[in-house]
C-alpha positions as CSV (number, residue, x, y, z in Angstrom):
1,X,-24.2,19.8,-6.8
2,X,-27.0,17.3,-6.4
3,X,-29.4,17.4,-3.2
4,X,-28.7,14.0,-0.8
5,X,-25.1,12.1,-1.5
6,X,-26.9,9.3,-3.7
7,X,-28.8,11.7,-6.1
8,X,-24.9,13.6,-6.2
9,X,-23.2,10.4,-7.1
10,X,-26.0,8.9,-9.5
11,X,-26.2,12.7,-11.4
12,X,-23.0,14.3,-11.3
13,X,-20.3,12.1,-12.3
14,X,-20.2,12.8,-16.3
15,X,-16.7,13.0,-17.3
16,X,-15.5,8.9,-18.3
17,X,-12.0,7.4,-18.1
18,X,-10.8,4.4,-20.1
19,X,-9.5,2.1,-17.4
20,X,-8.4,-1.6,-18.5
21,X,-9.4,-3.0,-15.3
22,X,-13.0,-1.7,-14.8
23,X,-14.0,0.6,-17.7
24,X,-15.8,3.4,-17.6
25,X,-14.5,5.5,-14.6
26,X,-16.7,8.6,-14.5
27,X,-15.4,11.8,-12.7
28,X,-16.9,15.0,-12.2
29,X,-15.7,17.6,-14.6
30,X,-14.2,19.3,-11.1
31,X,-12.7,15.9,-10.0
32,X,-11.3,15.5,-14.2
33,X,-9.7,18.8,-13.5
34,X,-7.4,17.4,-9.8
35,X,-6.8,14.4,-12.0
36,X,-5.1,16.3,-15.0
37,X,-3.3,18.5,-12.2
38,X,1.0,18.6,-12.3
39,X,1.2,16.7,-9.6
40,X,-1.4,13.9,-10.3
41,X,0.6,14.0,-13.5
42,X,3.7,12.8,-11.6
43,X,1.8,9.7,-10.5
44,X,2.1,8.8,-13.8
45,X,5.7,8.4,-14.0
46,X,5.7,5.8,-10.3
47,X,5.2,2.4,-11.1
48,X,3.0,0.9,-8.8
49,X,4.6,-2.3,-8.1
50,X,8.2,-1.0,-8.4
51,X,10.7,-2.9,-9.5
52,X,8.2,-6.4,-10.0
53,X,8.5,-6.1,-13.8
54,X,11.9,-7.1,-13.7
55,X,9.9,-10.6,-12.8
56,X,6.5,-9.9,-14.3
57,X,7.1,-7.8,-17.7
58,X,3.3,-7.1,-17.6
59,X,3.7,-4.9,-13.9
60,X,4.1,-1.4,-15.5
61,X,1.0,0.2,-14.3
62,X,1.1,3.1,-12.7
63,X,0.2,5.3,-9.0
64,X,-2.1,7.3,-11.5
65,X,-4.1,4.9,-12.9
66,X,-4.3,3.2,-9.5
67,X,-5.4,6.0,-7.9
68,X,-7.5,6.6,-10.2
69,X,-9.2,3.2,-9.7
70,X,-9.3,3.6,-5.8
71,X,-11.6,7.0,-6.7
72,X,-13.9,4.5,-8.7
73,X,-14.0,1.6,-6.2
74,X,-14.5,4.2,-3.1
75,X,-17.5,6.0,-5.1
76,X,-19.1,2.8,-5.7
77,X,-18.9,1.7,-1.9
78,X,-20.3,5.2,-1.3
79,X,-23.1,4.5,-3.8
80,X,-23.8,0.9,-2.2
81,X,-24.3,2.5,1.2
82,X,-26.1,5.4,0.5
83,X,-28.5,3.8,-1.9
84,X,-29.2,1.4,1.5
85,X,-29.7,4.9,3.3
86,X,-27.3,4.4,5.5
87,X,-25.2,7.7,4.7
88,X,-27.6,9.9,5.9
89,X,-25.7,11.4,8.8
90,X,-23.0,12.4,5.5
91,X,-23.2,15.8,3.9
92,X,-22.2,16.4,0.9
93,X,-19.0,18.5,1.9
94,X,-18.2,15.0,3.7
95,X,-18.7,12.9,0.7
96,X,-16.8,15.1,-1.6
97,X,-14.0,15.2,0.6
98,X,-13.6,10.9,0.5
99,X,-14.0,11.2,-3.1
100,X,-11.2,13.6,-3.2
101,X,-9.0,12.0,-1.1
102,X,-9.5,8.5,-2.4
103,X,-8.6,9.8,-5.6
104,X,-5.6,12.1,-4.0
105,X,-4.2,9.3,-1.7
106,X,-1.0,8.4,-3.2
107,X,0.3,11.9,-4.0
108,X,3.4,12.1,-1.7
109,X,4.1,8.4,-2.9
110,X,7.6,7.6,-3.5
111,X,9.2,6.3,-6.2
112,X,9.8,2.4,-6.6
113,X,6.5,1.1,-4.4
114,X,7.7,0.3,-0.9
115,X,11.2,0.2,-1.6
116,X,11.8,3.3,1.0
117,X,8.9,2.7,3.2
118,X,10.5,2.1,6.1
119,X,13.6,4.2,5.9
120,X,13.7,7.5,8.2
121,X,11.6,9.6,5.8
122,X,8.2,11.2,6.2
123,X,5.4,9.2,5.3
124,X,4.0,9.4,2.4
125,X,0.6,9.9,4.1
126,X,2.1,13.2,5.4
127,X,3.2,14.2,2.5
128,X,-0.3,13.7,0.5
129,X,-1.6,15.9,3.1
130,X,0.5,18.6,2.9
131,X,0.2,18.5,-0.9
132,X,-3.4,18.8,-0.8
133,X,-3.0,21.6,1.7
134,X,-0.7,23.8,-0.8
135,X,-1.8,24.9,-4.3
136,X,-2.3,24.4,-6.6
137,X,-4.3,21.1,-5.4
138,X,-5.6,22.9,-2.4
139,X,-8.2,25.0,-4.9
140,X,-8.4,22.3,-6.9
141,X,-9.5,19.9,-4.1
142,X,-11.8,23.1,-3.0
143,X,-13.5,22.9,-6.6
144,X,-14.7,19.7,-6.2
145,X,-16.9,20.5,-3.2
146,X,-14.4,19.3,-0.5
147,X,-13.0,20.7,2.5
148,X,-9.0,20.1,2.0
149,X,-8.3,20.4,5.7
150,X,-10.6,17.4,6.0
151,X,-9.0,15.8,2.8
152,X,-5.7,15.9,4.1
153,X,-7.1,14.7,7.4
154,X,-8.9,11.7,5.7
155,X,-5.7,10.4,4.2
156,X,-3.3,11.2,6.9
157,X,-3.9,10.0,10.6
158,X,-1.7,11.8,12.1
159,X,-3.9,15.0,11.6
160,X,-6.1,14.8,15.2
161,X,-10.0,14.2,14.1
162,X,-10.9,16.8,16.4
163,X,-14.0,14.2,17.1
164,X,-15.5,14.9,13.5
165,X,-17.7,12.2,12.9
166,X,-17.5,12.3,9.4
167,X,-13.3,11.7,9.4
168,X,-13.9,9.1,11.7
169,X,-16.1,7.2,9.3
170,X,-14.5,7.9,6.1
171,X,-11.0,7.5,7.2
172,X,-12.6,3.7,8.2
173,X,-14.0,3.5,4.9
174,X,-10.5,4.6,3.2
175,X,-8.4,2.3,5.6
176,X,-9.6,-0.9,6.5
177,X,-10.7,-4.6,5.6
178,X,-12.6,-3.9,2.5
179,X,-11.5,-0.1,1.5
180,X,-11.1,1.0,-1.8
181,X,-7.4,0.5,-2.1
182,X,-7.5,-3.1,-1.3
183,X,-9.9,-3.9,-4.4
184,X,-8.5,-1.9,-6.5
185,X,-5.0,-2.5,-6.0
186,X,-5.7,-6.4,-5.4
187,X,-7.3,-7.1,-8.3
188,X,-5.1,-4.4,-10.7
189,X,-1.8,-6.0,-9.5
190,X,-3.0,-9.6,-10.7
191,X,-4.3,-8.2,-14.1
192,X,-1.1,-6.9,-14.8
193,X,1.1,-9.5,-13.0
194,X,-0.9,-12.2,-15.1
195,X,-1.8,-14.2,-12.0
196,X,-5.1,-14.7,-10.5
197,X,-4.6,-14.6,-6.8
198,X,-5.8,-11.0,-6.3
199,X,-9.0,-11.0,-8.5
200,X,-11.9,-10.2,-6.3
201,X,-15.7,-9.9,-6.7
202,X,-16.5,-6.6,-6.1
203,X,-19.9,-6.5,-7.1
204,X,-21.0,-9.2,-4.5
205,X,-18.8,-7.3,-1.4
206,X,-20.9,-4.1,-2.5
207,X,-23.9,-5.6,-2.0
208,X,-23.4,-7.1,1.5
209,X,-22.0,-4.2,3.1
210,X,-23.5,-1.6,5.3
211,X,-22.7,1.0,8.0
212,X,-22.8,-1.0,11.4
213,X,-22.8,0.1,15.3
214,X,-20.4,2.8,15.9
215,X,-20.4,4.5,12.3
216,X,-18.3,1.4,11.1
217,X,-18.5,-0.6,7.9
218,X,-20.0,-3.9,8.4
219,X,-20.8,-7.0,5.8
220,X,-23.9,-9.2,6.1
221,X,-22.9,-12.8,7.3
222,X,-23.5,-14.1,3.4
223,X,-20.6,-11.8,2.3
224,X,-18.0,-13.5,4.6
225,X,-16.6,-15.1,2.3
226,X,-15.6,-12.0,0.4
227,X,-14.0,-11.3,3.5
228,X,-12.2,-14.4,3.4
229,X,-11.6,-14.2,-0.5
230,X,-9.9,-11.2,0.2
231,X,-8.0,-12.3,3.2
232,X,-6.0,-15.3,1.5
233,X,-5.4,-12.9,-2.0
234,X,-3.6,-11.1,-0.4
235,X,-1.5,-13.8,1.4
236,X,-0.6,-15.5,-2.0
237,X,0.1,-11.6,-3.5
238,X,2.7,-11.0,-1.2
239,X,3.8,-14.8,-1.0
240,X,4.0,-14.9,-5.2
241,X,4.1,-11.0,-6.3
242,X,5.2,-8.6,-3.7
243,X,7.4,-10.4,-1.4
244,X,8.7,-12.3,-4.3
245,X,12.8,-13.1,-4.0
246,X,13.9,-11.1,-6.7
247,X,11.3,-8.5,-5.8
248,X,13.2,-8.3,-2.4
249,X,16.3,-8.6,-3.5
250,X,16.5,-5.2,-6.1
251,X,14.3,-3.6,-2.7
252,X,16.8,-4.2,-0.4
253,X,19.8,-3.0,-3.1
254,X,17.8,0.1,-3.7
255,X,16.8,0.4,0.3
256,X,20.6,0.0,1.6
257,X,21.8,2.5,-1.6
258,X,19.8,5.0,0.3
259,X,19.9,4.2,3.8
260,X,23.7,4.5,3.6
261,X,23.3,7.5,1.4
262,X,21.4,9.0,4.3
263,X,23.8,8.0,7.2
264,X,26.5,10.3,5.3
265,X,24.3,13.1,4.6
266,X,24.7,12.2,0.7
267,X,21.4,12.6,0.6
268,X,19.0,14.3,2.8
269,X,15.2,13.4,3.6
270,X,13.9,16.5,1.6
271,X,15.8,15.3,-1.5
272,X,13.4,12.1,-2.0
273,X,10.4,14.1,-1.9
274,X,8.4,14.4,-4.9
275,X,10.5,12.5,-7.0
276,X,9.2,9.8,-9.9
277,X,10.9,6.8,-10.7
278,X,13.4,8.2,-13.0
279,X,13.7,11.4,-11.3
280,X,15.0,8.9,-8.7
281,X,17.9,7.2,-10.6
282,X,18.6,10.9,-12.1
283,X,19.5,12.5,-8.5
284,X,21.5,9.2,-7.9
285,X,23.6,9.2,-10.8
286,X,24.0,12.4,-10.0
287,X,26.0,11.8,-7.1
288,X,29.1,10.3,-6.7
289,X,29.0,7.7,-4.0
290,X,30.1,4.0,-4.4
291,X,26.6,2.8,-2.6
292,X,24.5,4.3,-5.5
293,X,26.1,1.5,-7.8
294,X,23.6,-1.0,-6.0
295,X,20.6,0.9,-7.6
296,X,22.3,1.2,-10.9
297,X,22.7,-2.4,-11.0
298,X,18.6,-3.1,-10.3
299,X,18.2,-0.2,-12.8
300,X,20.3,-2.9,-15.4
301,X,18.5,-5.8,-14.3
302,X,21.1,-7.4,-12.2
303,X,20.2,-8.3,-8.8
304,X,21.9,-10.0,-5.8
305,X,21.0,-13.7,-5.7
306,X,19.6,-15.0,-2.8
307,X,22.6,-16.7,-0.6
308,X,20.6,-17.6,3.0
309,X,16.5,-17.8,3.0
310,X,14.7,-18.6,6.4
311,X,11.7,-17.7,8.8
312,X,11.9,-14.7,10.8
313,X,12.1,-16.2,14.7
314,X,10.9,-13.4,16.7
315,X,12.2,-15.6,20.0
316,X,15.9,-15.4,18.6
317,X,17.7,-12.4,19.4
318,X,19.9,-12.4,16.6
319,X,16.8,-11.9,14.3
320,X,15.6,-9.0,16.6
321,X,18.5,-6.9,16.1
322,X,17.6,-7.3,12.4
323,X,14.9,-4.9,13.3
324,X,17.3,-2.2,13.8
325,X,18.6,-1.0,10.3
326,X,22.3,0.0,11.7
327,X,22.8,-3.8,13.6
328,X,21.9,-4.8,9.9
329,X,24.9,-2.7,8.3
330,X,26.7,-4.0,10.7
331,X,25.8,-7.9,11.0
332,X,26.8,-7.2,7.1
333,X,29.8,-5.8,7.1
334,X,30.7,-9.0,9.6
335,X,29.2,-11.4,7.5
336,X,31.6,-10.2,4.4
337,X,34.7,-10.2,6.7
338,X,33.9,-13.8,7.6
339,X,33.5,-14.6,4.1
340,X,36.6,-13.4,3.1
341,X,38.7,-14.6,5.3
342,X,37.6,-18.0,3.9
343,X,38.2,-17.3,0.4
344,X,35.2,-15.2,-1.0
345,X,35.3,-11.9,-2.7
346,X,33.2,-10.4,-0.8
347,X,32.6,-6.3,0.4
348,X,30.5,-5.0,3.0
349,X,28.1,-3.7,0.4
350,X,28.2,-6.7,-1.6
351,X,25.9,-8.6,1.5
352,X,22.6,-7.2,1.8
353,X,20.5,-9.0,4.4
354,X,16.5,-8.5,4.0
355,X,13.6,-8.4,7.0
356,X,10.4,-7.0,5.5
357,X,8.3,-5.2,7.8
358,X,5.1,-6.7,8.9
359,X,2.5,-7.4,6.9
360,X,-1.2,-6.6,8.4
361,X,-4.0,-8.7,7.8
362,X,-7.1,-6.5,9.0
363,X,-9.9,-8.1,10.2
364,X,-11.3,-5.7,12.3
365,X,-14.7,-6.2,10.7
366,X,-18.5,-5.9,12.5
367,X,-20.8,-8.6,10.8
368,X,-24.4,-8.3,10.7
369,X,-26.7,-11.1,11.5
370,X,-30.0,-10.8,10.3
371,X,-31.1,-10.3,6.4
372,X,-31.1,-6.5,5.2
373,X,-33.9,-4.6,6.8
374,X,-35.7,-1.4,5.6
375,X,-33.5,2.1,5.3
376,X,-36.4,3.8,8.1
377,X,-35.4,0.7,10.7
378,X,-31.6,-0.2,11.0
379,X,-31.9,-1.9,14.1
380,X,-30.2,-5.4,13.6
381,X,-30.9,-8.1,16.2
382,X,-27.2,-8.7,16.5
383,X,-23.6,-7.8,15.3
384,X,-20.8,-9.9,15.7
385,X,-17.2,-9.4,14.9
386,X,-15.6,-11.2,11.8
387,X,-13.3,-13.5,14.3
388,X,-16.2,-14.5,16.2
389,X,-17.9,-15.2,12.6
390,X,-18.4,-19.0,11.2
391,X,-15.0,-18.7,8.9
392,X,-11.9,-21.1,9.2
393,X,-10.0,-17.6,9.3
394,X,-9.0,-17.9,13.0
395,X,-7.0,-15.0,14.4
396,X,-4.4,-18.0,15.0
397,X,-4.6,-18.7,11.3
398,X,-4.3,-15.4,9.9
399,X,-1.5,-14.9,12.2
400,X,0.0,-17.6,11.1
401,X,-0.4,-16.2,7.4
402,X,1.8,-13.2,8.4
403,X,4.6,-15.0,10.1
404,X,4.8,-18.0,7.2
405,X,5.1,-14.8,4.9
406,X,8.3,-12.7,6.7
407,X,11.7,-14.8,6.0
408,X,15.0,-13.0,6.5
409,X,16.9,-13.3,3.2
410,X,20.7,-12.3,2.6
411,X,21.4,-11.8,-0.9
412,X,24.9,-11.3,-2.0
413,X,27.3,-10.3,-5.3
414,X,28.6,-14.1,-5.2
415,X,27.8,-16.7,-4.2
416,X,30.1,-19.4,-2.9
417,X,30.8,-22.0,0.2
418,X,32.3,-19.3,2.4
419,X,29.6,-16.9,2.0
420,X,27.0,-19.4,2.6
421,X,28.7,-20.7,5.7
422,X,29.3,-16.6,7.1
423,X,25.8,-16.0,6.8
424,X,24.3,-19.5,7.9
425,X,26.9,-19.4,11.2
426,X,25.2,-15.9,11.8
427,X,22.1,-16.1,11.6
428,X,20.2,-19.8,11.2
């Protein structure tokens, strides 16, 4: 391996991937190797955005190629700082081990996106880590020049830094406003979705940024508006692709399959681990239990219409207790009882009421004030954060974005007067 991190990433990636999106992706032959891997492999089978192609045919892409993607976009941030000299506190262990787990990130992913994100599993974080801790990826990882206990530690947070400068920084590079996984994903999602909210412009946010006060990534004030470009694609992905209504509608059949699944020890925790998207529907239909006909149905196409759409009220109690995924079965169960005392045909798990999680809108960013100065003098005259910046993007406003963005939705099997009236009485 090369001398200093820039002559290793300018010399020893030789191994190219076709991407749509940006390419040439070039892996070393070591990193071509963890990418070919059995379980890399399984990426392949995940579709990134779940179940969106069931609204946007063209959202098929996969973890894999994602992930793949994030390895290029996270070398090329490593190749814009270093080529400022700002990585020289980095060794090459250090650099080897972002590379791999930017490329290794989404391994313990689950099947159909962030359909079972926040259902009581392990996260998928955890799970990455403890895959790259096993073999066969743990001499694979080794191979490339990284350290896998620092790999694993890189992805997952909960693994204590032990005050290792170098996790610090790369888990900021990996996680943050303008990691990796934001520009790839961003701009692959609206390639595929055929929209153009999410396209970015990489090549200007690579050359603004730089390593600021504190080890932490930083842009120069005339890349704010990448910043800001980035902030509002993201609020019109999740306002027109991910949070879409019929996006959340075949989530929420799948999440309350399993959730109930769960609560009846039909299914255990362990049972969801490791599994692609049709190794998924396989262990369901493999089971009989009446719930499981709620994923069948998204698997066919046919979701829940929407019967009750409205903002999530943090103030009202009622929406609160939404928060709490057995009030939900329950506030459901009511909701069809009402209903059909009135007339409807309605069952308990024919009324699925929706509350995504919060969405985060980092801005958590240092911005430096002066022009670029020479690599053997980093001082800067000043560093500001990015809410203190000139930008319209108030913290106000970008909390605003998030709360405009989280609605409560109650999708049901039919939709009629009565069931309108059950769910409205309960919760508007």
């Amino acid at each position: 391996m090369s001398g200093t991190p820039l002559e290793h990433l300018t010399t020893a990636f030789t191994e190219p991937v076709r991407d749509p999106l940006w390419g040439n992706i070039l892996l070393t032959p070591e990193l071509e190797a963890l990418a070919s891997s059995p379980p890399f492999a399984k990426l392949a089978r995940i579709r990134q955005l779940g179940p969106a192609h069931l609204v946007y045919p063209g959202a098929t892409h996969t973890r894999r190629a994602h992930s793949i993607g994030v390895f290029h976009m996270a070398r090329r941030l490593a190749w814009a700082l270093a080529a400022r000299g700002s990585l020289s506190f980095v060794s090459k262990e250090g650099l080897c081990s972002y590379l791999a787990a930017a490329l290794c990130h989404d391994l313990g992913h689950y099947p159909f996106a962030h359909s079972l994100k926040d259902l009581p599993l392990a996260a998928h974080e955890t799970l990455t880590a403890k895959l790259v801790l096993e073999e066969p990826l743990r001499s694979l990882v080794g191979a490339t020049g990284a350290d896998p206990q620092a790999v694993a530690a890189i992805v997952d947070l909960s693994i204590p830094d032990r005050g290792d400068r170098e996790i610090r920084f790369f888990r900021g590079l990996l996680s943050g406003v303008l990691d990796p996984d934001k520009l790839d994903y961003l701009n692959r999602d609206a390639v595929f979705c055929g929209v153009p909210y999410g396209i970015q412009d990489t090549e200007f946010v690579f050359q603004r940024v730089d390593v600021g006060p504190g080890d932490r990534l930083a842009i120069e004030e005339r890349g704010l508006m990448s910043v800001e470009s980035l902030l509002f694609s993201k609020y019109l992905m999740y306002r027109s692709v991910y949070w879409h209504r019929a996006v959340r509608s075949a989530t929420a059949m799948i999440k309350k399959a399993v959730l109930l699944a769960l609560g009846e020890a039909v299914l255990a925790p362990e049972d969801l681990y490791g599994l692609d998207d049709d190794g998924f529907y396989a262990r369901l239909r493999g089971i009989s239990f009446a719930p499981f006909a709620l994923a069948e149905a998204v698997f066919q196409g046919a979701l829940h219409p929407v019967l009750l759409d409205i903002p999530f009220d943090e103030t009202d109690e009622r929406h609160r207790a939404l928060l709490d995924h057995g009030a939900r079965l329950r506030l459901e169960t009511e909701m069809a009882e009402r209903a059909e005392r009135e007339g409807a045909r309605l069952r308990p798990l024919d009324v699925i009421i929706d509350l995504p999680e919060p969405v985060s809108f980092e801005t958590d960013l240092q911005v430096l004030d002066e022009e670029p100065v020479k690599a053997s003098n980093k001082a800067r005259a000043s560093c500001s954060s990015f809410s203190c910046s000139p930008t319209v993007f108030s913290p106000e406003v970008v909390a605003g974005f998030a709360r405009s963005l989280r609605r409560i939705r109650v999708f049901a099997a039919e939709l009629s007067e009565p069931a309108r009236k059950a769910a409205a009485d309960l919760l508007a």
